[in-house]
PDB file of N, CA, C and O in Angstrom:
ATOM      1  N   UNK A   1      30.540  25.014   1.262  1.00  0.00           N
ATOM      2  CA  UNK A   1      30.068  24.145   2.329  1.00  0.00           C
ATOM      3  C   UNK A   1      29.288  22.992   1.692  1.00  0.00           C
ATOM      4  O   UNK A   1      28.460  23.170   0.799  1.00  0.00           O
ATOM      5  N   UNK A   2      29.575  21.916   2.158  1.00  0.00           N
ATOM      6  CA  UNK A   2      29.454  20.460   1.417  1.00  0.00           C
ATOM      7  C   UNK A   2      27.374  20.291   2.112  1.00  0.00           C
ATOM      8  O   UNK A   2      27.106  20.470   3.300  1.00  0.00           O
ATOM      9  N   UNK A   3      26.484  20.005   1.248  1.00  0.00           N
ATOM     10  CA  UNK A   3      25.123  19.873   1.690  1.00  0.00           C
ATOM     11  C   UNK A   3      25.054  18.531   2.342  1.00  0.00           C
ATOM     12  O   UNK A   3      25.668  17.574   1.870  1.00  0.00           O
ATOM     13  N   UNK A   4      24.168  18.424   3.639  1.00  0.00           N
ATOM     14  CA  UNK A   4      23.911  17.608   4.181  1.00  0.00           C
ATOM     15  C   UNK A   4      23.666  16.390   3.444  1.00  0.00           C
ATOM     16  O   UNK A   4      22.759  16.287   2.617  1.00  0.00           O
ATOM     17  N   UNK A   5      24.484  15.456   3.746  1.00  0.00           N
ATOM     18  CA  UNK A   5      24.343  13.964   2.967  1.00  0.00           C
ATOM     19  C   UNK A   5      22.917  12.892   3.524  1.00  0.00           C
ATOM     20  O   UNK A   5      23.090  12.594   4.705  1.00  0.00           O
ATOM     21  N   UNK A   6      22.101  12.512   3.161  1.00  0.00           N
ATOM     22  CA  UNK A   6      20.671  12.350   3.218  1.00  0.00           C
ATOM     23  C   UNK A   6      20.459  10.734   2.848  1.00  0.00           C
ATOM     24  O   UNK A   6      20.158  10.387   1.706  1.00  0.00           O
ATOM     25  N   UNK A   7      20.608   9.995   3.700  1.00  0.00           N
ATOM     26  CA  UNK A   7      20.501   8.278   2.747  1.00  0.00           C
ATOM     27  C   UNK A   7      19.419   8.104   2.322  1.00  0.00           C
ATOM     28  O   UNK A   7      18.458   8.109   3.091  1.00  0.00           O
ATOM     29  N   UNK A   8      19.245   7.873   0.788  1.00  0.00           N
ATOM     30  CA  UNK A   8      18.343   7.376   0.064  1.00  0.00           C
ATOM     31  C   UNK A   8      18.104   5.470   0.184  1.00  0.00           C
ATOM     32  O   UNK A   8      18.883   4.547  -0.052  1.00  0.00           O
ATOM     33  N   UNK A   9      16.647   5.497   0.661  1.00  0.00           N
ATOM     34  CA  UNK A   9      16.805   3.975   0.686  1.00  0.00           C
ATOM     35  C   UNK A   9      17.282   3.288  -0.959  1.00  0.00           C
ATOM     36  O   UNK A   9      17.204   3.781  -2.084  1.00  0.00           O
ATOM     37  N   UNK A  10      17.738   2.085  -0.521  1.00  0.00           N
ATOM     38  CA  UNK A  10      17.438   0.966  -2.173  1.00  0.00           C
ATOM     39  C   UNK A  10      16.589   1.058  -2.798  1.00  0.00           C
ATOM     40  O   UNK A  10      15.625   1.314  -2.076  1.00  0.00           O
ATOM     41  N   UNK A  11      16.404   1.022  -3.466  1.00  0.00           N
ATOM     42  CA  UNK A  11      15.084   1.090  -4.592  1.00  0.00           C
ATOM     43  C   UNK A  11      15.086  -0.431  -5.317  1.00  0.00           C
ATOM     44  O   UNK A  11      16.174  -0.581  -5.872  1.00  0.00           O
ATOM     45  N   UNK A  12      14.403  -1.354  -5.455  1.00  0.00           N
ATOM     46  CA  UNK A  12      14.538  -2.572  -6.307  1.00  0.00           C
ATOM     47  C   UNK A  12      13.597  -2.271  -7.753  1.00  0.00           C
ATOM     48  O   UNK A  12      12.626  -1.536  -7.569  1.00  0.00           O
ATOM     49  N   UNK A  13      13.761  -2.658  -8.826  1.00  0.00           N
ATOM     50  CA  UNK A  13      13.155  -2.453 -10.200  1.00  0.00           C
ATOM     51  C   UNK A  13      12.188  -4.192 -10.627  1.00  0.00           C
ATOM     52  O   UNK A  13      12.742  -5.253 -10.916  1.00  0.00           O
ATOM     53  N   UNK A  14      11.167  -4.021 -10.556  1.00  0.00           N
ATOM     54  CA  UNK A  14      10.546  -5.003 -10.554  1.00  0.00           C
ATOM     55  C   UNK A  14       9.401  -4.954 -11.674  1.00  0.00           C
ATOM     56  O   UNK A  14       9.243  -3.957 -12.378  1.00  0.00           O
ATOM     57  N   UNK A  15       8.794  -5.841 -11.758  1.00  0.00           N
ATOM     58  CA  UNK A  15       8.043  -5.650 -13.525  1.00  0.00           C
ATOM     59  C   UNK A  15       6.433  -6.093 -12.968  1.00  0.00           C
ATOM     60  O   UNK A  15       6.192  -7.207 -12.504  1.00  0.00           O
ATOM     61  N   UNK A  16       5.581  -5.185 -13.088  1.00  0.00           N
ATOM     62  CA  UNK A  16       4.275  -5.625 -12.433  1.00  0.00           C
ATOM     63  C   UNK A  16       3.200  -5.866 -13.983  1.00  0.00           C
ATOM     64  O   UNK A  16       3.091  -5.198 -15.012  1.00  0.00           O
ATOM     65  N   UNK A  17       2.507  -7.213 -13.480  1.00  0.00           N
ATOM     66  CA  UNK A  17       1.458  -7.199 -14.201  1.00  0.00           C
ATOM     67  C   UNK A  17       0.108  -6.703 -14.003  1.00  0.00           C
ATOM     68  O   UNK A  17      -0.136  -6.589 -12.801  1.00  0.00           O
ATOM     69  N   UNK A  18      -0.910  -6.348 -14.800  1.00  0.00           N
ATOM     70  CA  UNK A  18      -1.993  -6.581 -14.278  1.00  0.00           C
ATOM     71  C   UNK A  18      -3.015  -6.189 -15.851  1.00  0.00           C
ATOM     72  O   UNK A  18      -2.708  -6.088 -17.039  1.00  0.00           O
ATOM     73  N   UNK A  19      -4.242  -6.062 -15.127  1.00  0.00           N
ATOM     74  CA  UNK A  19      -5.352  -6.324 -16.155  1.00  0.00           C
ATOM     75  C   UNK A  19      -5.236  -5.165 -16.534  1.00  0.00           C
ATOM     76  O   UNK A  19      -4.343  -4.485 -16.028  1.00  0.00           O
ATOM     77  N   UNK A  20      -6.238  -4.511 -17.690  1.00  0.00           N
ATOM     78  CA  UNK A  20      -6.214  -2.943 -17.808  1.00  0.00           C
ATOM     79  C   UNK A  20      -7.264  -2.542 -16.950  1.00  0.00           C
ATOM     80  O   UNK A  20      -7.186  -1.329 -16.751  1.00  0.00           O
ATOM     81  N   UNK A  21      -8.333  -3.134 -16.289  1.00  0.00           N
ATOM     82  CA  UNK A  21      -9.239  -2.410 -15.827  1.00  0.00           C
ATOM     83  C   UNK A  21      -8.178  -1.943 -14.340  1.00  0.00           C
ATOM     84  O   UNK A  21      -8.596  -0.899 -13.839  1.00  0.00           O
ATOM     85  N   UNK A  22      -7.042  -2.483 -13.664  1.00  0.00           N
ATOM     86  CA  UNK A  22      -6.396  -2.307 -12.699  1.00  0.00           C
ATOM     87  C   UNK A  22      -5.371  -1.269 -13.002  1.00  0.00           C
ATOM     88  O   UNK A  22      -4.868  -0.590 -12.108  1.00  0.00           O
ATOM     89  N   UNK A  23      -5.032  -1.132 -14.378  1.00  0.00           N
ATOM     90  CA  UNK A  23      -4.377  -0.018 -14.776  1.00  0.00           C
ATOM     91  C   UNK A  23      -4.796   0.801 -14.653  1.00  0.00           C
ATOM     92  O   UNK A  23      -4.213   1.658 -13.989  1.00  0.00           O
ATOM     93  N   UNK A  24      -6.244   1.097 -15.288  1.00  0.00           N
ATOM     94  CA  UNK A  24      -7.330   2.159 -15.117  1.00  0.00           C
ATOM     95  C   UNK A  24      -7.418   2.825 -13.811  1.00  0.00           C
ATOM     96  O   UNK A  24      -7.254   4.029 -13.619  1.00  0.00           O
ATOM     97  N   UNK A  25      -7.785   1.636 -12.641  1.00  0.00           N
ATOM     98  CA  UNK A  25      -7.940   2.364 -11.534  1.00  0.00           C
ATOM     99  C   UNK A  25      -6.344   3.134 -10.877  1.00  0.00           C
ATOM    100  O   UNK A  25      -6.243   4.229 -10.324  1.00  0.00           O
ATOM    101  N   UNK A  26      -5.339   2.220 -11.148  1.00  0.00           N
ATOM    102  CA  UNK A  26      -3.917   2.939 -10.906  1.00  0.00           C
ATOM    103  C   UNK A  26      -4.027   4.746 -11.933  1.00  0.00           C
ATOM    104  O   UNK A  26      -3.438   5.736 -11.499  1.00  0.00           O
ATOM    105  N   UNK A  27      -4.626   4.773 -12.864  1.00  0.00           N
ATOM    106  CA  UNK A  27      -4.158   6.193 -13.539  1.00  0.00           C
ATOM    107  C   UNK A  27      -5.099   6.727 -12.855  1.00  0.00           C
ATOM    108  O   UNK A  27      -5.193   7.949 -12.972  1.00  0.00           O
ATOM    109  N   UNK A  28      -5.908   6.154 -12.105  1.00  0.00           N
ATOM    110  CA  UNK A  28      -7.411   7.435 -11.366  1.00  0.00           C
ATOM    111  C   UNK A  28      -6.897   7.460 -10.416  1.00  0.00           C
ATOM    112  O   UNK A  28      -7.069   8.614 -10.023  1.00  0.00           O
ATOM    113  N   UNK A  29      -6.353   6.965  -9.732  1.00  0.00           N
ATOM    114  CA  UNK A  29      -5.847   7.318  -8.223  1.00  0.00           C
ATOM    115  C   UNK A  29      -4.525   8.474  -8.906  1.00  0.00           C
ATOM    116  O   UNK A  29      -4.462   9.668  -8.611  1.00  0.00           O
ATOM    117  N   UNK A  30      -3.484   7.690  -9.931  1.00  0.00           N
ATOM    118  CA  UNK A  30      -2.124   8.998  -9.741  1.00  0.00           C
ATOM    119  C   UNK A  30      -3.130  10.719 -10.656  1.00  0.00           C
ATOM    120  O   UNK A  30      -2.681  11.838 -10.408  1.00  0.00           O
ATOM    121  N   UNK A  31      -4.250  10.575 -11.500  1.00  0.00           N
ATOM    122  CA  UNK A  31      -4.576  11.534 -11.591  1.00  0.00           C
ATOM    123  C   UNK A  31      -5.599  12.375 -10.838  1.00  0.00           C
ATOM    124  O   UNK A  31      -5.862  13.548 -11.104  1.00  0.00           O
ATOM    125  N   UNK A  32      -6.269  11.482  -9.652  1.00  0.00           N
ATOM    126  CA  UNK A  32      -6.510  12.482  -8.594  1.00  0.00           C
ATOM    127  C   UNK A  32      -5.574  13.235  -7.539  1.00  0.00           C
ATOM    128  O   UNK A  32      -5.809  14.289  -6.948  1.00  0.00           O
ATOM    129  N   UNK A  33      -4.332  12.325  -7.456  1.00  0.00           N
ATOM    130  CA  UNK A  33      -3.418  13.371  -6.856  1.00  0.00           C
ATOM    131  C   UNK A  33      -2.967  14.050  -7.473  1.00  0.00           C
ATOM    132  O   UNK A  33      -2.546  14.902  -6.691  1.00  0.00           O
ATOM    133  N   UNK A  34      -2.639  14.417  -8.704  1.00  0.00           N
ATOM    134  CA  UNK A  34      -2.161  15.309  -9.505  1.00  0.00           C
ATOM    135  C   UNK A  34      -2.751  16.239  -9.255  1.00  0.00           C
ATOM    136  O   UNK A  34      -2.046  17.221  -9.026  1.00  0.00           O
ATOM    137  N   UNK A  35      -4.324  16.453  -9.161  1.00  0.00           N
ATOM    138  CA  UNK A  35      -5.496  17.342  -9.192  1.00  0.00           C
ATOM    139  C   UNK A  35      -5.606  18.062  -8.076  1.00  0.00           C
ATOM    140  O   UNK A  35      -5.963  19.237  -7.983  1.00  0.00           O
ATOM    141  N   UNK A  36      -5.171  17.047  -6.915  1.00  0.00           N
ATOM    142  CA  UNK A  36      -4.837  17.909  -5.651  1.00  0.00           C
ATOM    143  C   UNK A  36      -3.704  18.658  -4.959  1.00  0.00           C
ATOM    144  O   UNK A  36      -3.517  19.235  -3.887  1.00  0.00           O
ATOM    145  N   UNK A  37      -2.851  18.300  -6.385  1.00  0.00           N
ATOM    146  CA  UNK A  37      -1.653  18.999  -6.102  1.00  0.00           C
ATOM    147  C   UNK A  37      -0.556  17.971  -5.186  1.00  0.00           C
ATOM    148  O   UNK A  37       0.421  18.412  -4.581  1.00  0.00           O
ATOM    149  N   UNK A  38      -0.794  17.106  -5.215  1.00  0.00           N
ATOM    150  CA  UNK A  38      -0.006  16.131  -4.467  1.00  0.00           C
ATOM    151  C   UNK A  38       0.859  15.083  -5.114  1.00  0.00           C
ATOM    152  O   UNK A  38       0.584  13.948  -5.503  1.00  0.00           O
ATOM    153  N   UNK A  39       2.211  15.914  -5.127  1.00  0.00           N
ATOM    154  CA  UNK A  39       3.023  14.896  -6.444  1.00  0.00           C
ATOM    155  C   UNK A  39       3.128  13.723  -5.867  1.00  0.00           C
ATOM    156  O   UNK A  39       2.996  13.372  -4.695  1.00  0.00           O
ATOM    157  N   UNK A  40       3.443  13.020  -7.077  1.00  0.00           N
ATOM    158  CA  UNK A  40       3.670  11.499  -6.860  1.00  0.00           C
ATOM    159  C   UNK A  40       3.666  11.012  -7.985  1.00  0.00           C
ATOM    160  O   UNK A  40       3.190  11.731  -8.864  1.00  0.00           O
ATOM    161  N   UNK A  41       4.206   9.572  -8.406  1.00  0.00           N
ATOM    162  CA  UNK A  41       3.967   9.257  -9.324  1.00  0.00           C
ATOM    163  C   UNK A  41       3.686   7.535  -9.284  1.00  0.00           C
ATOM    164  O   UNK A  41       4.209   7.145  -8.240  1.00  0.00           O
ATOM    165  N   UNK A  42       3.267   6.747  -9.777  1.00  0.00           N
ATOM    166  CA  UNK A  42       2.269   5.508  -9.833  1.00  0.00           C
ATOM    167  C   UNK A  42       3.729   4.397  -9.642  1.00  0.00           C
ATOM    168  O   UNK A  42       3.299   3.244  -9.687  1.00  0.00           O
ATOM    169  N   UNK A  43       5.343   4.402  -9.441  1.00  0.00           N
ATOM    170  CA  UNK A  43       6.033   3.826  -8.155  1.00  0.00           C
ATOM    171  C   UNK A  43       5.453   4.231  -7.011  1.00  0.00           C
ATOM    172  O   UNK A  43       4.735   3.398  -6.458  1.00  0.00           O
ATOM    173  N   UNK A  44       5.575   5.333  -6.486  1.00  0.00           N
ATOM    174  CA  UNK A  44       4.920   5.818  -4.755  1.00  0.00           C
ATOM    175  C   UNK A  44       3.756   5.174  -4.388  1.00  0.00           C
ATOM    176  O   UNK A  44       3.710   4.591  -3.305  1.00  0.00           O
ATOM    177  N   UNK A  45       2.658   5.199  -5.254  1.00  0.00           N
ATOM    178  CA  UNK A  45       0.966   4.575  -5.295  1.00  0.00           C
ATOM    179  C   UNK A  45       1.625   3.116  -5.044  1.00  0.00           C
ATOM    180  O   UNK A  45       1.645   2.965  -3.823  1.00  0.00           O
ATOM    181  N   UNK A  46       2.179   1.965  -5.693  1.00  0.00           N
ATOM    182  CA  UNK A  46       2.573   0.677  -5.625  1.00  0.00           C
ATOM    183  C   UNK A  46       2.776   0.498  -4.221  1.00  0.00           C
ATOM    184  O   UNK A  46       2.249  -0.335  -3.483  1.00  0.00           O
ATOM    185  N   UNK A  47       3.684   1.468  -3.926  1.00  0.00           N
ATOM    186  CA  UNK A  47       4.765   1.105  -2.673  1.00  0.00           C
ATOM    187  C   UNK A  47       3.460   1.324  -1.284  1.00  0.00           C
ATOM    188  O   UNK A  47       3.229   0.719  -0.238  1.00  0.00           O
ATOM    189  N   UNK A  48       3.094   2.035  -1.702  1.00  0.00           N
ATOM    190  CA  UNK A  48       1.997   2.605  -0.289  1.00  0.00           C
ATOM    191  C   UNK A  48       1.255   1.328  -0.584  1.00  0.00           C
ATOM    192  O   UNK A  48       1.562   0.298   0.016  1.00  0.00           O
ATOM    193  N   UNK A  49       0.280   1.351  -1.493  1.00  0.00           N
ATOM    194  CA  UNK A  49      -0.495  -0.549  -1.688  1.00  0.00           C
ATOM    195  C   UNK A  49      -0.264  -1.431  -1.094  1.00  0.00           C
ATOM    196  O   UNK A  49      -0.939  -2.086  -0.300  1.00  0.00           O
ATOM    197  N   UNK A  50       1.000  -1.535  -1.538  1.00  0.00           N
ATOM    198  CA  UNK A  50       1.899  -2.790  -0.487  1.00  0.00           C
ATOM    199  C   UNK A  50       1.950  -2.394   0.862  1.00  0.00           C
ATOM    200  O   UNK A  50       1.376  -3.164   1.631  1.00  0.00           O
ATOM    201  N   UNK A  51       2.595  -1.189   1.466  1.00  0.00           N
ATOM    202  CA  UNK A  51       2.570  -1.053   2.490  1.00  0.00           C
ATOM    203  C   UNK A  51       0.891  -1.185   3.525  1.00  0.00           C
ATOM    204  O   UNK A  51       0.745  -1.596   4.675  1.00  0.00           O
ATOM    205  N   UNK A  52       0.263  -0.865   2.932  1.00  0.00           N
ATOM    206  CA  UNK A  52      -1.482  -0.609   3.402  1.00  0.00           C
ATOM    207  C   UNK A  52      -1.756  -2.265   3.158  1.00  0.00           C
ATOM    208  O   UNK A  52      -2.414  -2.559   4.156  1.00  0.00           O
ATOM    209  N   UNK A  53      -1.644  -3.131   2.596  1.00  0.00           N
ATOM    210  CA  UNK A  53      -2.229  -4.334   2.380  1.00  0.00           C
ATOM    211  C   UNK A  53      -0.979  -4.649   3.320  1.00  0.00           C
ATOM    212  O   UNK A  53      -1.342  -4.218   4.414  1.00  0.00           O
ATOM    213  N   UNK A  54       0.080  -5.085   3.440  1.00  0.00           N
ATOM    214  CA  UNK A  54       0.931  -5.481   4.649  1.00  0.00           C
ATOM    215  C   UNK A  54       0.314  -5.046   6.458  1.00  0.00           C
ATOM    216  O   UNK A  54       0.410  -5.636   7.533  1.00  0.00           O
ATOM    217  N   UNK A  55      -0.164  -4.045   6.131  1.00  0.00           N
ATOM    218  CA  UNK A  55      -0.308  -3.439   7.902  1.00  0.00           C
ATOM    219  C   UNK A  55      -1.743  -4.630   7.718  1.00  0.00           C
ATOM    220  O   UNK A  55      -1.682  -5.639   8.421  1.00  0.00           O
ATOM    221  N   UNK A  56      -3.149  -4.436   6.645  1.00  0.00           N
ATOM    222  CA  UNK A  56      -3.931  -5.562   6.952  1.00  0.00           C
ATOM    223  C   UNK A  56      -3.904  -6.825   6.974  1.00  0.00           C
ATOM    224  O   UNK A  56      -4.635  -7.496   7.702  1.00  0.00           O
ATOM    225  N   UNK A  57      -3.058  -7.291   6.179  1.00  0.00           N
ATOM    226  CA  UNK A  57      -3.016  -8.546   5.918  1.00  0.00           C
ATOM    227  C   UNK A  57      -2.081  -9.196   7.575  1.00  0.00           C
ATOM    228  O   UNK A  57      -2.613  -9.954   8.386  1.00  0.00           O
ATOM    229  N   UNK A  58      -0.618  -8.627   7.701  1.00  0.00           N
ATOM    230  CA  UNK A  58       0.094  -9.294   8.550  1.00  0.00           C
ATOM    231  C   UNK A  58       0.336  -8.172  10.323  1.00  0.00           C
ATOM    232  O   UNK A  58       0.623  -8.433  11.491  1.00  0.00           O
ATOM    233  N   UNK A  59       0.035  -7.046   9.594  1.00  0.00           N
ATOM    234  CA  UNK A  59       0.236  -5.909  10.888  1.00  0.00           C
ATOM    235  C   UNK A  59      -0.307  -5.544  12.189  1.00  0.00           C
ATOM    236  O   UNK A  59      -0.048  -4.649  12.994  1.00  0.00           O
ATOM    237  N   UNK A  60      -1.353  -6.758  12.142  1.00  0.00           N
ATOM    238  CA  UNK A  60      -2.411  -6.901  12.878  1.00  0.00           C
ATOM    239  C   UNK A  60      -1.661  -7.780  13.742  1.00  0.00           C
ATOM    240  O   UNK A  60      -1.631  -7.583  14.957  1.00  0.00           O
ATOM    241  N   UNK A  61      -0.995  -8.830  13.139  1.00  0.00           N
ATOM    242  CA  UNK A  61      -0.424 -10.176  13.477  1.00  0.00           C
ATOM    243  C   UNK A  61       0.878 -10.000  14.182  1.00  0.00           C
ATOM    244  O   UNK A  61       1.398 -10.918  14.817  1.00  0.00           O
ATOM    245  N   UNK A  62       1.463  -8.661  14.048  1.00  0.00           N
ATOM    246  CA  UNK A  62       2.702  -8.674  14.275  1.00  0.00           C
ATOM    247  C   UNK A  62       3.041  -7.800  15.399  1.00  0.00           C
ATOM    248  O   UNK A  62       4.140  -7.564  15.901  1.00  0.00           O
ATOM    249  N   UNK A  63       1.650  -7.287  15.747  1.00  0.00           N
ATOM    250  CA  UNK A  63       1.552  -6.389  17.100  1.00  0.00           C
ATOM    251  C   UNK A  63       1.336  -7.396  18.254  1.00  0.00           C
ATOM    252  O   UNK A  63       1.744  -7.096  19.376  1.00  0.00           O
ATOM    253  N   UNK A  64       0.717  -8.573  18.033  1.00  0.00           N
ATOM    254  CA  UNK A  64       0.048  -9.614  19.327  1.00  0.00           C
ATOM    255  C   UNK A  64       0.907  -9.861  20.255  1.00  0.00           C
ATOM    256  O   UNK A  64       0.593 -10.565  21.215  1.00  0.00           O
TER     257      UNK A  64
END
């Protein structure tokens, strides 16, 4: 029996800069979820960022 077929969104590959002190705080956030047992890995952390700065920045704007 063939397993339920499941669409995976697109994924785009993109190249991020930043300072090291912003790196720093990116490895304290993916190693407090580690700690809580909450996989993930520092793509997922990016994507939520964006998503959480989108709902403040424009999500406010897009409910009116």
């Amino acid at each position: 029996m063939k397993a339920k077929d499941t669409e995976t969104p697109k994924k785009a590959k993109t190249t991020v800069y930043m300072t090291e002190e912003e790196e720093t705080l990116l490895n304290e956030l993916f190693i407090k979820r580690l700690r809580e047992r909450r996989k993930t890995d520092k793509s997922a952390l990016l994507c939520e960022g964006i998503r959480l700065l989108f709902e403040r920045e424009i999500g406010d704007k897009a409910n009116d």
